[in-house]
C-alpha positions in Angstrom: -18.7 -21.7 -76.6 -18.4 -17.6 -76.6 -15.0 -17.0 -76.2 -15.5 -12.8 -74.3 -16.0 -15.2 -70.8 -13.1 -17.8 -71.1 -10.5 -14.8 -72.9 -11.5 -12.8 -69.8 -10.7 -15.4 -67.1 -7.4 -16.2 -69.3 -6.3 -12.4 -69.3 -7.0 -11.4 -65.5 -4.6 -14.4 -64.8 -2.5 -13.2 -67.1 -2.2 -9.8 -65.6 -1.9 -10.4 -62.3 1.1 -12.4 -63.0 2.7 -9.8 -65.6 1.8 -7.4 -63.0 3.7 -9.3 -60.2 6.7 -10.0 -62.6 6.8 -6.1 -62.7 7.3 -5.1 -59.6 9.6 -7.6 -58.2 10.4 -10.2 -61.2 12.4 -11.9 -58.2 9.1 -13.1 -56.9 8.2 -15.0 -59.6 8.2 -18.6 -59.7 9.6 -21.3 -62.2 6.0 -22.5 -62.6 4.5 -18.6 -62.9 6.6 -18.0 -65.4 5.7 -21.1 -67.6 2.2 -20.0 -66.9 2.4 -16.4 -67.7 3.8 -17.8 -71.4 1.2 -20.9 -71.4 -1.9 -17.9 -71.1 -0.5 -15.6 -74.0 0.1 -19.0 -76.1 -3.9 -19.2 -75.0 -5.0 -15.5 -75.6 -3.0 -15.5 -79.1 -4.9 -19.2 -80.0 -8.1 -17.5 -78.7 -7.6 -14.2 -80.7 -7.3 -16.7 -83.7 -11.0 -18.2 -83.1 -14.2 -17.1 -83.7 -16.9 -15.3 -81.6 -18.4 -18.9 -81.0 -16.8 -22.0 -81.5 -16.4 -25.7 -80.3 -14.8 -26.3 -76.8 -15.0 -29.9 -76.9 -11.7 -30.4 -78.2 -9.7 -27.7 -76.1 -10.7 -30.0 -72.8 -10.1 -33.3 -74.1 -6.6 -31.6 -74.6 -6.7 -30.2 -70.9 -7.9 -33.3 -69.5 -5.4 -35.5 -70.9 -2.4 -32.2 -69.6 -4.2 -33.1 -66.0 -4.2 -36.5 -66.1 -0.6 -36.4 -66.7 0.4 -33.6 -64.3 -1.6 -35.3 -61.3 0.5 -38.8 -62.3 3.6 -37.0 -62.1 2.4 -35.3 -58.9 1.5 -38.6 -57.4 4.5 -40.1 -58.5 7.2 -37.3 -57.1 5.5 -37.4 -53.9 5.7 -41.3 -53.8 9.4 -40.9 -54.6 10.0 -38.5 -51.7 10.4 -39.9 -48.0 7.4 -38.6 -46.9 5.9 -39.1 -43.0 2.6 -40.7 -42.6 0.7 -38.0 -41.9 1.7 -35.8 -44.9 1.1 -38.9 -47.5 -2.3 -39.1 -45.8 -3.2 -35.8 -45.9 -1.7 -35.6 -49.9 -4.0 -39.2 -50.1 -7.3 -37.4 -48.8 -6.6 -34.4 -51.0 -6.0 -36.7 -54.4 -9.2 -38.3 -53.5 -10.9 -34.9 -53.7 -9.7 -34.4 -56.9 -10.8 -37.8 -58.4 -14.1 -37.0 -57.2 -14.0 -33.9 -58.6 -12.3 -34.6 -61.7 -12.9 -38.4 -62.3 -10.3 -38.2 -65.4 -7.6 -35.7 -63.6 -5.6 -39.1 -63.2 -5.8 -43.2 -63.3 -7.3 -44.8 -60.5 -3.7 -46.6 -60.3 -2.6 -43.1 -58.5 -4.7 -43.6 -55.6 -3.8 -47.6 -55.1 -0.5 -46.3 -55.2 -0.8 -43.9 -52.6 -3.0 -46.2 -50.2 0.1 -48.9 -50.9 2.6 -46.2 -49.5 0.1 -45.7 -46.7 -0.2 -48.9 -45.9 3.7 -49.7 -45.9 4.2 -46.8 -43.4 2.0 -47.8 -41.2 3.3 -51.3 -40.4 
């Protein structure tokens, strides 16, 4: 993979957060701030790599980071007394991202979430 496309993409994220966490660091979130640190961890790792090199890895890596993040997702919202509607809607939108991402998460996730459904609705 050539590195100029993804270390673009990284650093235009990057900015727009340093640049929001200038003018009003009160605006920044928890999560934007873990972000804004995760992307420099990435520019310095990419600054370390060659022109070209092998992606492969580096996704397997993210892949296995979504998979967890979605579980936990799934499992927070599971945890909250959510109404029917909203655990449908967050059911749905899951779905969309197993399709999209058939690894983002264990089909388990989903079962879980059709379970909840179905206990609400009786």
């Amino acid at each position: 993979m050539d590195k100029s496309g993804f270390a673009a993409f990284v650093n235009k994220k990057g900015v727009k957060i340093h640049d929001k966490l200038r003018a009003d660091p009160a605006s920044i979130s928890k999560r934007e701030g873990e972000l804004l640190s995760e992307l420099l961890d990435l520019m310095n790792f990419l600054d370390e790599k060659e022109t070209f090199f092998d992606f492969e890895p580096i996704l397997h890596q993210y892949m296995i980071s979504l998979n967890a993040y979605y579980s936990k997702w799934v499992l927070s919202v599971l945890k909250k007394k959510v109404k029917l509607p909203a655990l449908q809607k967050f059911a749905e939108d899951m779905k969309v991202v197993h399709d999209h991402f058939v690894n983002s998460f264990s089909e388990s996730r989903l079962r879980y979430l059709r379970i909840a459904i179905y206990k609400k609705t009786k």
